[in-house]
MIFIPA-798620 format. One record per residue: residue number from 1; residue in three letters; x, y, z of N, C-alpha, C in turn. Coordinates in Angstrom, 3 decimals. Layout:
BEGIN
rec num:NUM&residuo:ala&nx:X&ny:Y&nz:Z&cax:X&cay:Y&caz:Z&cx:X&cy:Y&cz:Z
...
***
This chain:
BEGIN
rec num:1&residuo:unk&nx:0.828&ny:-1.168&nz:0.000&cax:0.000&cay:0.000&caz:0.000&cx:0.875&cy:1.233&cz:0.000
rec num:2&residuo:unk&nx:0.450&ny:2.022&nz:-0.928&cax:1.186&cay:3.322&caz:-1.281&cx:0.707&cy:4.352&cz:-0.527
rec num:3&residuo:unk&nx:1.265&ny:5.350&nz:-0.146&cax:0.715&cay:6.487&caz:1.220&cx:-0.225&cy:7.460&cz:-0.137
rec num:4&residuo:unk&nx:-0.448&ny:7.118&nz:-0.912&cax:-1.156&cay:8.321&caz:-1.944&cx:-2.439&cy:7.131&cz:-2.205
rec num:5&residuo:unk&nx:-2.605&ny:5.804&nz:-1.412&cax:-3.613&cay:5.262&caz:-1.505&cx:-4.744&cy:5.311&cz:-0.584
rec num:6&residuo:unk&nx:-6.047&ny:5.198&nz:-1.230&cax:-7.372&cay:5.384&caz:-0.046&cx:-7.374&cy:4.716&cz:0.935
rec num:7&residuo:unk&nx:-7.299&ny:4.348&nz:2.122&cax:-7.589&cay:3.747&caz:3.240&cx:-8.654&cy:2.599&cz:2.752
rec num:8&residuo:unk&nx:-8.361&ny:1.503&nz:3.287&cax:-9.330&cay:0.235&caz:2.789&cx:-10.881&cy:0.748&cz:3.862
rec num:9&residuo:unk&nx:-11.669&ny:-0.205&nz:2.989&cax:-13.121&cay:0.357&caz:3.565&cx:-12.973&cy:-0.289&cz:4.167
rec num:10&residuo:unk&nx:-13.738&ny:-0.111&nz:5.544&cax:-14.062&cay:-0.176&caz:6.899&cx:-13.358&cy:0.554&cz:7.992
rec num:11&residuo:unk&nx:-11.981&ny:0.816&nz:7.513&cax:-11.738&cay:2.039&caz:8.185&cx:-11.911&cy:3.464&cz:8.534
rec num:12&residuo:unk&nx:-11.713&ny:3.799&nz:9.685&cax:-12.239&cay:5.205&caz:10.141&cx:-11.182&cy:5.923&cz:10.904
rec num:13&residuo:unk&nx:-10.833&ny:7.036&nz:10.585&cax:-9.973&cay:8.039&caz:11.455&cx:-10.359&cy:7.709&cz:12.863
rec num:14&residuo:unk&nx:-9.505&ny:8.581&nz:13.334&cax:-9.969&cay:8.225&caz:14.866&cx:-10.899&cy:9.836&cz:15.137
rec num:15&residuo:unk&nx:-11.871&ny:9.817&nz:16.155&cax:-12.519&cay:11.365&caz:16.577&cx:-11.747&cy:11.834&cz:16.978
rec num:16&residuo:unk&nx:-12.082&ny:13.305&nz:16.420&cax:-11.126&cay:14.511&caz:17.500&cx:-12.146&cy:14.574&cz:18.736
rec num:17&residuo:unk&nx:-10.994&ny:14.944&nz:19.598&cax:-11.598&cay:15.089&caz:20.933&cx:-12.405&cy:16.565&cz:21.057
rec num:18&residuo:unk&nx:-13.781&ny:16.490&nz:21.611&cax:-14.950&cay:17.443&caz:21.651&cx:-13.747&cy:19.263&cz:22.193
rec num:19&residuo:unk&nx:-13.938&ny:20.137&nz:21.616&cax:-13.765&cay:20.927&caz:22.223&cx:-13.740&cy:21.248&cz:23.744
rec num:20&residuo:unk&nx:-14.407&ny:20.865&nz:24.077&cax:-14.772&cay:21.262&caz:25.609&cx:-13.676&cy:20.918&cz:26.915
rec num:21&residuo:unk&nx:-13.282&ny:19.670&nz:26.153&cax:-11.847&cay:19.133&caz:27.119&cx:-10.611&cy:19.922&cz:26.768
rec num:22&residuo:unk&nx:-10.268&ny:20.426&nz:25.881&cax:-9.754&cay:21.462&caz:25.561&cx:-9.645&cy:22.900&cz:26.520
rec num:23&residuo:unk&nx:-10.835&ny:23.302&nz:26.958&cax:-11.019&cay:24.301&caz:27.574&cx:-11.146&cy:23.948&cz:29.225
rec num:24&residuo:unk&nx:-12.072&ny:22.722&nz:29.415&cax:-11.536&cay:22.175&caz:30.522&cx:-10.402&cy:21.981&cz:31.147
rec num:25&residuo:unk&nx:-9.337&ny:21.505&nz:30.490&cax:-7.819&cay:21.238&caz:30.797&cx:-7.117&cy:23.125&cz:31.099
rec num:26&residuo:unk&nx:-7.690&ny:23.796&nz:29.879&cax:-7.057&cay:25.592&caz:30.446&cx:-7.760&cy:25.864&cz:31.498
rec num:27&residuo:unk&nx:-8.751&ny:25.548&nz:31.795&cax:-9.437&cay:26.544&caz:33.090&cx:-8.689&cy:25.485&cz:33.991
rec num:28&residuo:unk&nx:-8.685&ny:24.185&nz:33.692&cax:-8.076&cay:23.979&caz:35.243&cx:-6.121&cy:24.346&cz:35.684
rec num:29&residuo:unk&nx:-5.537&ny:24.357&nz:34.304&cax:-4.057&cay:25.217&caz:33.875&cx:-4.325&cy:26.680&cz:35.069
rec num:30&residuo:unk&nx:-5.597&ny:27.287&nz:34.883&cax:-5.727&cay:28.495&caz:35.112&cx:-5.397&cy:28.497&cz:36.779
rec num:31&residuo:unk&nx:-6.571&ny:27.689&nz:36.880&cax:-7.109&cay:27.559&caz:38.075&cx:-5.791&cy:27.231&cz:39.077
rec num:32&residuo:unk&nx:-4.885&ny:26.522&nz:38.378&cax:-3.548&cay:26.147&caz:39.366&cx:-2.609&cy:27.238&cz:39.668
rec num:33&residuo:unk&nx:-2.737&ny:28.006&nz:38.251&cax:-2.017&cay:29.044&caz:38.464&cx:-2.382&cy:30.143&cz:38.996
rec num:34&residuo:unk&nx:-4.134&ny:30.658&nz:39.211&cax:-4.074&cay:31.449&caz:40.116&cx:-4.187&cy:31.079&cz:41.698
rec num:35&residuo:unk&nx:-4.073&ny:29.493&nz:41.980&cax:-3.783&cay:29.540&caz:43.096&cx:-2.681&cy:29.881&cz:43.886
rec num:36&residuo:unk&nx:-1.617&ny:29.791&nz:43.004&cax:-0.385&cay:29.967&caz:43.196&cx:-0.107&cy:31.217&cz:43.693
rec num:37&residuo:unk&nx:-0.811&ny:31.957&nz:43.403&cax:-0.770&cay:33.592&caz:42.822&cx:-1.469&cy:34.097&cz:44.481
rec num:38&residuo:unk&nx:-2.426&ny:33.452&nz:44.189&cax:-3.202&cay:33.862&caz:45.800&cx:-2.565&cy:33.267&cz:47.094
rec num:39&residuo:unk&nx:-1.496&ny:32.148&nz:47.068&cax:-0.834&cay:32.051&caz:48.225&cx:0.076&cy:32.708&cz:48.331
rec num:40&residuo:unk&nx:1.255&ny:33.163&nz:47.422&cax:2.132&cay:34.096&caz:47.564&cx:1.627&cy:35.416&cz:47.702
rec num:41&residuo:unk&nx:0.340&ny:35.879&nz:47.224&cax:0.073&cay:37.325&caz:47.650&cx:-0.112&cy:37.538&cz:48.779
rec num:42&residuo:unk&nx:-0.973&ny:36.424&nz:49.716&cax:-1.489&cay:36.231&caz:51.143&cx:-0.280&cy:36.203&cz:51.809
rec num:43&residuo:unk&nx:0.857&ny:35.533&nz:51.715&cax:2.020&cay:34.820&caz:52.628&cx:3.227&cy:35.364&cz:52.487
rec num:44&residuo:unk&nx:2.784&ny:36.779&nz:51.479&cax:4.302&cay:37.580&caz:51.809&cx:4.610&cy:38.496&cz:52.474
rec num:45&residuo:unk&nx:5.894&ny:38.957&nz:53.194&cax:6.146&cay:39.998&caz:53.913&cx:5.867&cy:41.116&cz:53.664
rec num:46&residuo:unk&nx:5.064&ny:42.076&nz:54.130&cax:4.523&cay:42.912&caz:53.203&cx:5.642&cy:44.312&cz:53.984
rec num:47&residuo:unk&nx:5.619&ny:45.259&nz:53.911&cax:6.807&cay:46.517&caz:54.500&cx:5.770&cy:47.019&cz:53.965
rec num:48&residuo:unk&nx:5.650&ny:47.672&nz:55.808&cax:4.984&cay:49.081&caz:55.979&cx:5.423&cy:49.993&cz:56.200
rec num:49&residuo:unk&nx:5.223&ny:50.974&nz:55.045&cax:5.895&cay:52.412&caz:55.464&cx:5.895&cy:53.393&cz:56.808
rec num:50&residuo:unk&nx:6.387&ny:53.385&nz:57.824&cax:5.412&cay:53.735&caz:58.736&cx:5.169&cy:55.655&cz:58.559
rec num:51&residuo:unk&nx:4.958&ny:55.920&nz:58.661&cax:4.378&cay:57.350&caz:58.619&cx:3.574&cy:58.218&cz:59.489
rec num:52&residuo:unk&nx:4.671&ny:58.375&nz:61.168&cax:3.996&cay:58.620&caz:62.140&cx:3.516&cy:60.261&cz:61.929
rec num:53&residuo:unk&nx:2.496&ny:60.312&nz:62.804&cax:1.545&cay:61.418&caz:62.281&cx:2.479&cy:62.326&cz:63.858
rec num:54&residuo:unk&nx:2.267&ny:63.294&nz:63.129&cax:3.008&cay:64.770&caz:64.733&cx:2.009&cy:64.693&cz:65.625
rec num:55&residuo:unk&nx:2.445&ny:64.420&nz:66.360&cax:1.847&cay:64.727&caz:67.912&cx:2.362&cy:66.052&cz:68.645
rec num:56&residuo:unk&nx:1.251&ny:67.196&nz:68.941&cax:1.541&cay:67.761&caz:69.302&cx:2.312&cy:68.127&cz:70.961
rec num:57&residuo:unk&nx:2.524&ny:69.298&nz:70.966&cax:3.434&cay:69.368&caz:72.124&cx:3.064&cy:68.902&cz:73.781
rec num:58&residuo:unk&nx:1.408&ny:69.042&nz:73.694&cax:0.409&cay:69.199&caz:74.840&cx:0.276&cy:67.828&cz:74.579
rec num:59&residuo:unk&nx:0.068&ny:67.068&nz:73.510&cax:-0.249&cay:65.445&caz:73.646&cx:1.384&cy:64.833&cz:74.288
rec num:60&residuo:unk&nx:3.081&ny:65.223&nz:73.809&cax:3.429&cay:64.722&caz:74.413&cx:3.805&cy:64.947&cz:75.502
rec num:61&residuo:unk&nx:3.518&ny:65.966&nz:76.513&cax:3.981&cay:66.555&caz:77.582&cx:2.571&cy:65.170&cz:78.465
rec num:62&residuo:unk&nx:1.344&ny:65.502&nz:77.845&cax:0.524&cay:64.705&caz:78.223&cx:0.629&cy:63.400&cz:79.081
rec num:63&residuo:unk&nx:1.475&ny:63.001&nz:77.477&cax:1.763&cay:61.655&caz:78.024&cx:3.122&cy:61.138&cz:78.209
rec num:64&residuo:unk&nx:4.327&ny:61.988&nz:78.702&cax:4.847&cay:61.807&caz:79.392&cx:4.548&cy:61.867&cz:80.556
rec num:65&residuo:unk&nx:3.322&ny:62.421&nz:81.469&cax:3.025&cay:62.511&caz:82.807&cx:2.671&cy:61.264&cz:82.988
rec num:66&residuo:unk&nx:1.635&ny:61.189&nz:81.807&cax:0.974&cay:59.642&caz:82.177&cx:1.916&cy:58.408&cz:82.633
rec num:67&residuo:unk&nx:3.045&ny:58.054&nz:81.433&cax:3.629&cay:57.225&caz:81.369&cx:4.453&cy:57.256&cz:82.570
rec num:68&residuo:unk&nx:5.086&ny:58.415&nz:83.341&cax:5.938&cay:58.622&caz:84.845&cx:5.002&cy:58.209&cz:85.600
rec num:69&residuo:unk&nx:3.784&ny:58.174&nz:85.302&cax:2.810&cay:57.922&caz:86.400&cx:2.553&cy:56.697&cz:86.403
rec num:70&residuo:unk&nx:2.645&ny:55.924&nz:85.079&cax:2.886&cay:54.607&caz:85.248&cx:3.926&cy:53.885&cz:85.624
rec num:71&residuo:unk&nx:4.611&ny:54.212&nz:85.231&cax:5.888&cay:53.541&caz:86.013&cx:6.603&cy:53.555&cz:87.594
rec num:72&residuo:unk&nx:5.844&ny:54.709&nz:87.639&cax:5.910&cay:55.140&caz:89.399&cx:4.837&cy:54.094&cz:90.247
rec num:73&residuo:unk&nx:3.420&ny:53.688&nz:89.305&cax:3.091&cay:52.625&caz:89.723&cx:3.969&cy:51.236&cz:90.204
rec num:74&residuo:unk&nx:4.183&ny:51.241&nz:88.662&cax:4.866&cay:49.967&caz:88.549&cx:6.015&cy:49.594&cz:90.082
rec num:75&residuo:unk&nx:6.464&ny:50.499&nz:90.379&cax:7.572&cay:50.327&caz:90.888&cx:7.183&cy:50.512&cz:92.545
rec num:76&residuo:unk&nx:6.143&ny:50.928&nz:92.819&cax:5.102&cay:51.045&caz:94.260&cx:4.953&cy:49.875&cz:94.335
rec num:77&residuo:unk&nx:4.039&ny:49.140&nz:92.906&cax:3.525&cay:47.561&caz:93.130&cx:4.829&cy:46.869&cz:93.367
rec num:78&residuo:unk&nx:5.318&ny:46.643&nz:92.922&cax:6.786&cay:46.157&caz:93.006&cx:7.638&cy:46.086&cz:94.510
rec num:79&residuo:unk&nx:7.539&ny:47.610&nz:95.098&cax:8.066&cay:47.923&caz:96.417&cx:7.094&cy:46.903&cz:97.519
rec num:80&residuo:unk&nx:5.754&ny:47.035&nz:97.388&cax:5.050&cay:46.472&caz:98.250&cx:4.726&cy:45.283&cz:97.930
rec num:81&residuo:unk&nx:5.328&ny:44.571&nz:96.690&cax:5.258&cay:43.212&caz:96.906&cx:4.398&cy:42.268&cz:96.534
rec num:82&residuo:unk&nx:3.747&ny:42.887&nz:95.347&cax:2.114&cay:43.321&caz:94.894&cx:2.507&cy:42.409&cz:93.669
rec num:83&residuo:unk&nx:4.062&ny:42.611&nz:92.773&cax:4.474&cay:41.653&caz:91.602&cx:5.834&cy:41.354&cz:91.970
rec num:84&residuo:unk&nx:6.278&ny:40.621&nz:91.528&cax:7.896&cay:40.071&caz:91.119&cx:8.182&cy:41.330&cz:91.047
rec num:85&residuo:unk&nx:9.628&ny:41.399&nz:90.769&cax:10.584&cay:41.734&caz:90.791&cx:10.768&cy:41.807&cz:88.775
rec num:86&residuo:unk&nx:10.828&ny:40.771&nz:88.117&cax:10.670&cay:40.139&caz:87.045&cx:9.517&cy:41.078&cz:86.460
rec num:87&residuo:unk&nx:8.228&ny:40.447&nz:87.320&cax:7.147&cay:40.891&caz:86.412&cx:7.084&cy:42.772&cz:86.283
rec num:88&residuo:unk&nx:7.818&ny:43.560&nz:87.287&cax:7.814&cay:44.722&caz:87.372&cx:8.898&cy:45.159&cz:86.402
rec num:89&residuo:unk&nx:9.996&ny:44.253&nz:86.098&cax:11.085&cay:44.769&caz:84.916&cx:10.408&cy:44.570&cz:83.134
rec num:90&residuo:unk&nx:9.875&ny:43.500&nz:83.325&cax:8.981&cay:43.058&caz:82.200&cx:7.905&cy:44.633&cz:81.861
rec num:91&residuo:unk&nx:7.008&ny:44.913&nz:82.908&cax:6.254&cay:46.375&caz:82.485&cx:6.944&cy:47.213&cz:82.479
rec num:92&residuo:unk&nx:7.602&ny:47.591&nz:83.147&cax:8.719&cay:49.196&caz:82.249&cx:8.892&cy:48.741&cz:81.197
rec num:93&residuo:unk&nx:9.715&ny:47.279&nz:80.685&cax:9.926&cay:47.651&caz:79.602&cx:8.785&cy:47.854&cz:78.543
rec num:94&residuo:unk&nx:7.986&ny:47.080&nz:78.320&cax:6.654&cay:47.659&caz:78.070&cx:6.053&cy:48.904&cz:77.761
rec num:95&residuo:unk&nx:6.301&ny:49.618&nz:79.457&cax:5.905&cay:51.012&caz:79.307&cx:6.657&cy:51.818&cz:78.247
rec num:96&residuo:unk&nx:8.032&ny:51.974&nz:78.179&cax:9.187&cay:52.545&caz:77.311&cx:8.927&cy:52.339&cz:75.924
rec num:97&residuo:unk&nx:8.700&ny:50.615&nz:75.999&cax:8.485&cay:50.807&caz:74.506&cx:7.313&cy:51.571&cz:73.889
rec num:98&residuo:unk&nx:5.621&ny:51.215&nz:74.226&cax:4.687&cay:51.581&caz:74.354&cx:4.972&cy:53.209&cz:74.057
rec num:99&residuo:unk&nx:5.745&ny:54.039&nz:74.901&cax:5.547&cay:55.189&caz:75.314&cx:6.474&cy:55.688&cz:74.010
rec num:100&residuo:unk&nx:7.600&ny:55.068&nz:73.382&cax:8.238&cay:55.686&caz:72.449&cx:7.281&cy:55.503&cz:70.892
rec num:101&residuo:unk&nx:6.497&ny:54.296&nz:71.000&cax:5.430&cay:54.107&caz:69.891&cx:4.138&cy:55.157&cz:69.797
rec num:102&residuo:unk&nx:3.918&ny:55.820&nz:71.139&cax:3.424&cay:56.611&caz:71.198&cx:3.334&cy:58.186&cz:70.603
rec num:103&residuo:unk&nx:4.265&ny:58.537&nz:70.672&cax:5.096&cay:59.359&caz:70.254&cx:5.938&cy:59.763&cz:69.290
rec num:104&residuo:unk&nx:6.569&ny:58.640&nz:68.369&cax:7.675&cay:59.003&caz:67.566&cx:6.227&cy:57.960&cz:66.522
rec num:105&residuo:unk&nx:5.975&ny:56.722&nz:66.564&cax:5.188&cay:55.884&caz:65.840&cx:5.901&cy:54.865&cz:65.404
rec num:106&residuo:unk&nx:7.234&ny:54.923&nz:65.952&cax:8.424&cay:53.244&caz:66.060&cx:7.668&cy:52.078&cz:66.298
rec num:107&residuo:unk&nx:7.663&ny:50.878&nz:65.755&cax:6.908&cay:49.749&caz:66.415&cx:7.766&cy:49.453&cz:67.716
rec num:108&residuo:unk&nx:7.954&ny:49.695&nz:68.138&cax:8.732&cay:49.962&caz:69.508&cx:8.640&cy:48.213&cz:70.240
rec num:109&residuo:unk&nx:7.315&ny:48.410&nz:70.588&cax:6.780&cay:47.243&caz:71.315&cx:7.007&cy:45.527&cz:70.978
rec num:110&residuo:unk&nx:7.361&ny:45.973&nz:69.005&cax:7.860&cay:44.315&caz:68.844&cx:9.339&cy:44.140&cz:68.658
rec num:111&residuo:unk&nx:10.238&ny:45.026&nz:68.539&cax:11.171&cay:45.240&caz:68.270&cx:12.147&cy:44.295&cz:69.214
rec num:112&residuo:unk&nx:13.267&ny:43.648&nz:69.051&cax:14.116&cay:43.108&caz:69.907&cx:15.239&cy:44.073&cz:70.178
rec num:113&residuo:unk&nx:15.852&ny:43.357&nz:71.053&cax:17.187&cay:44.804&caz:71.953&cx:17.811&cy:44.534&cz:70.636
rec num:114&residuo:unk&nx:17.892&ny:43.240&nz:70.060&cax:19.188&cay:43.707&caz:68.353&cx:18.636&cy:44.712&cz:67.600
rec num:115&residuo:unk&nx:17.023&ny:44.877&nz:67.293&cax:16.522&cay:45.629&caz:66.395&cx:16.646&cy:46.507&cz:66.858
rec num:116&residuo:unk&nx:16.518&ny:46.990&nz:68.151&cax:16.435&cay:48.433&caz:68.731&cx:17.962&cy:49.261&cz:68.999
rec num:117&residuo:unk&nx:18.764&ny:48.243&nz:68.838&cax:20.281&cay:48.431&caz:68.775&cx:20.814&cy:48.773&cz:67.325
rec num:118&residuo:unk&nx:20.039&ny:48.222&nz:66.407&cax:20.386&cay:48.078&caz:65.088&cx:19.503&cy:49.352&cz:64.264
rec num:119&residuo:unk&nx:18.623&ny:50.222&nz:64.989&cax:17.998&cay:51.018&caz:64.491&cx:18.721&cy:52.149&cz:64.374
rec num:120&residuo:unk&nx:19.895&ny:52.602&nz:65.092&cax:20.842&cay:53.970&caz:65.136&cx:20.838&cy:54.744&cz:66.190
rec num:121&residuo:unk&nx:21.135&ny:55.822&nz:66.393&cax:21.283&cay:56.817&caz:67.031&cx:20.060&cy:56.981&cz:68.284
rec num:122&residuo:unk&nx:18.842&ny:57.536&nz:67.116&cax:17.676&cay:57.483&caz:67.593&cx:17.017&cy:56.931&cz:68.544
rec num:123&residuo:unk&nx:17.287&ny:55.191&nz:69.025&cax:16.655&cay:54.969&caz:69.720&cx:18.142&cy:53.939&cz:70.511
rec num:124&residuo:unk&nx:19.145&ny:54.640&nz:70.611&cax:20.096&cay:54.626&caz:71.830&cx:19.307&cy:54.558&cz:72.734
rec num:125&residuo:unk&nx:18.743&ny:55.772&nz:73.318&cax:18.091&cay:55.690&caz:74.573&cx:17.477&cy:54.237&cz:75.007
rec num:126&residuo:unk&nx:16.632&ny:53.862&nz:74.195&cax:15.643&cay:53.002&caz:74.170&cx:16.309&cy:51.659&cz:74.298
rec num:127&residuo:unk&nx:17.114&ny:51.155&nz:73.697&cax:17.946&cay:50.049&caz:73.403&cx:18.768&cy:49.829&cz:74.569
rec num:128&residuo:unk&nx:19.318&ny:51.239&nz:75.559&cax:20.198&cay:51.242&caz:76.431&cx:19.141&cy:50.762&cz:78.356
rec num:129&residuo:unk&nx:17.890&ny:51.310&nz:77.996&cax:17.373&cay:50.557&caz:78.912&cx:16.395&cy:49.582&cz:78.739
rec num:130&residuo:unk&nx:16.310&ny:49.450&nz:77.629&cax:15.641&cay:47.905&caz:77.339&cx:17.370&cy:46.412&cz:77.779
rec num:131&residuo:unk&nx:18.121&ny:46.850&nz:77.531&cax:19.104&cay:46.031&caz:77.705&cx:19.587&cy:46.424&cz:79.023
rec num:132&residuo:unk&nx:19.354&ny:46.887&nz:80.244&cax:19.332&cay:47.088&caz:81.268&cx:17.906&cy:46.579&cz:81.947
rec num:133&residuo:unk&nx:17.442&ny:46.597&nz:81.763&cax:15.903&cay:45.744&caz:81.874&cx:16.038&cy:44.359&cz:81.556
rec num:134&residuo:unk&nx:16.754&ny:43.736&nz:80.552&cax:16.728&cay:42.207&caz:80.215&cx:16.806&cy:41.455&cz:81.302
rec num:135&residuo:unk&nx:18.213&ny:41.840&nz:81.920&cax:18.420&cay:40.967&caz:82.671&cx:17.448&cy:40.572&cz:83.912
rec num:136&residuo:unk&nx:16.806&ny:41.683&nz:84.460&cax:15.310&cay:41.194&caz:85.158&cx:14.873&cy:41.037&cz:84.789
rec num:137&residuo:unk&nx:14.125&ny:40.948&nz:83.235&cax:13.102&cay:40.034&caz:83.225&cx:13.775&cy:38.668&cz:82.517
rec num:138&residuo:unk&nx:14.869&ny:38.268&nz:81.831&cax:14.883&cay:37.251&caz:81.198&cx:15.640&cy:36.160&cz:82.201
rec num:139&residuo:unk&nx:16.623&ny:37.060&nz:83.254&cax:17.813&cay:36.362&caz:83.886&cx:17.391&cy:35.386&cz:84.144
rec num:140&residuo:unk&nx:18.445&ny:34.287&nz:84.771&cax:17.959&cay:33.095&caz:85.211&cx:17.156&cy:33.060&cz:86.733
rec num:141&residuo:unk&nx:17.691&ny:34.425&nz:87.818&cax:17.369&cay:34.922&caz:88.757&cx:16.696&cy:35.587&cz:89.127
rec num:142&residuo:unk&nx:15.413&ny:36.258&nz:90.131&cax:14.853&cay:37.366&caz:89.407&cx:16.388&cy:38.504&cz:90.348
rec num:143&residuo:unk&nx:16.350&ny:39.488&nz:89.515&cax:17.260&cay:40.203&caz:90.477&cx:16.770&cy:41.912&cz:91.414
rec num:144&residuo:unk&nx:17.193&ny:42.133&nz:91.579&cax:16.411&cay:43.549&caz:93.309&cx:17.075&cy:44.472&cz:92.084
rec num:145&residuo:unk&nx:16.908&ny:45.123&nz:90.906&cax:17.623&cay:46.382&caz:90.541&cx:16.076&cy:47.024&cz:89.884
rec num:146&residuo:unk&nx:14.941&ny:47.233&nz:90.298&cax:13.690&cay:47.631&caz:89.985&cx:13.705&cy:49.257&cz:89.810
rec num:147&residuo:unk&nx:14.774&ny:49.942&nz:91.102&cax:14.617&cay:50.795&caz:91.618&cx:15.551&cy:51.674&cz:90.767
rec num:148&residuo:unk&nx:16.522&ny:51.197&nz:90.279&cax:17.755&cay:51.693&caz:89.095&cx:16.851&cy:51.766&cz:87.788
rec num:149&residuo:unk&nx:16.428&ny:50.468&nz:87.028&cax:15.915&cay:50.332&caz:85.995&cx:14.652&cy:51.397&cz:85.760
rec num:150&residuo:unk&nx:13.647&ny:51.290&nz:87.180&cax:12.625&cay:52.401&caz:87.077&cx:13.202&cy:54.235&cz:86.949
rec num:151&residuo:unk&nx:14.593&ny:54.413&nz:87.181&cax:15.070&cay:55.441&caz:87.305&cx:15.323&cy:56.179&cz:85.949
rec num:152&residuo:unk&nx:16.017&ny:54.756&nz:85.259&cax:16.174&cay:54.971&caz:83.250&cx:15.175&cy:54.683&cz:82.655
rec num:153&residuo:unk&nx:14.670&ny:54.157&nz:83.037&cax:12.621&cay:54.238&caz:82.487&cx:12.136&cy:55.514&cz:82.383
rec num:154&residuo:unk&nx:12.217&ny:56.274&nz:83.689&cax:11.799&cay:57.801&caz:84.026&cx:12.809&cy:58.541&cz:82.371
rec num:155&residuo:unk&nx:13.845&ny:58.536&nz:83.220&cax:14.725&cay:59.514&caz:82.261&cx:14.280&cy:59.389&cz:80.355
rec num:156&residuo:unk&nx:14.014&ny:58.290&nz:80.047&cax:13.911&cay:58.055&caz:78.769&cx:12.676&cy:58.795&cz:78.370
rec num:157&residuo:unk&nx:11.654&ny:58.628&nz:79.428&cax:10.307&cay:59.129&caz:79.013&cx:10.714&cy:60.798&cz:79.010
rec num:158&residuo:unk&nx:11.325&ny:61.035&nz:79.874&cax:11.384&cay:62.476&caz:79.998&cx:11.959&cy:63.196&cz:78.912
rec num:159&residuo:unk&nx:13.060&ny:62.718&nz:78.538&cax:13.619&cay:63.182&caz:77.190&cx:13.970&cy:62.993&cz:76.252
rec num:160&residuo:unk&nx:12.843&ny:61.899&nz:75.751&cax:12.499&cay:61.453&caz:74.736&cx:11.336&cy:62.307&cz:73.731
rec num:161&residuo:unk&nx:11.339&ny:62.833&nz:72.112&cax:11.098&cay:63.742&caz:71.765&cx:11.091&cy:62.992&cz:70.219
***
């Protein structure tokens, strides 16, 4: 049989396959690929610009009273025996951070002593008694320096700007 000859009768091509599986197979192509698309958009690190808004002079004078006033708590409860030793180094630091997020709009509060060390100049202060604070709250001991640490707690709030 010569390839320029008719196919013997009874034979039949084979069917093309219906359109539809065709389009079936792309939507589900699709479908994989925009899943893909929607987990990496959901699951990436996103960087926020932060863009703290001015606080005026009366808001921070404000709340520097507040925050001395908290920490003057802190350190009453503490004296009388009311928390640890620990748990009273743990809220200053808290307060400090809190109080510089307040104010400047630093995420202050999640920041680690490397990040807050690694941020510059700026938040020296901050870094210098958060790492004076560690050691009561993380030490293996709790240790009696409440009364020092509450002292650079004060100072930071005060002239911090």
């Amino acid at each position: 049989m010569h390839a320029a000859d008719a196919p013997p009768p009874g034979f039949y091509a084979p069917d093309p396959y219906a359109d539809r599986w065709l389009w079936i197979g792309v939507g589900i192509l699709a479908l994989v690929a925009a899943w893909y698309v929607v987990v990496w958009w959901t699951t990436r690190e996103r960087k926020v610009a932060a863009t703290p808004q001015a606080v005026s002079p009366d808001r921070v004078a404000q709340l520097r009273a507040d925050y001395t006033r908290r920490i003057d708590a802190v350190l009453a409860r503490a004296a009388a025996g009311e928390i640890s030793q620990r748990q009273a180094h743990q809220q200053l630091s808290g307060l400090v951070r809190h109080f510089v997020q307040a104010v400047s709009g630093i995420a202050a509060p999640t920041m680690t002593l490397t990040e807050l060390t690694g941020e510059g100049p700026r938040l020296t202060p901050v870094s210098e008694v958060v790492g004076v604070l560690y050691p009561g709250e993380f030490g293996p001991r709790e240790t009696a320096t409440i009364a020092g640490a509450g002292t650079v707690a004060k100072q930071v709030v005060a002239r911090w700007s």
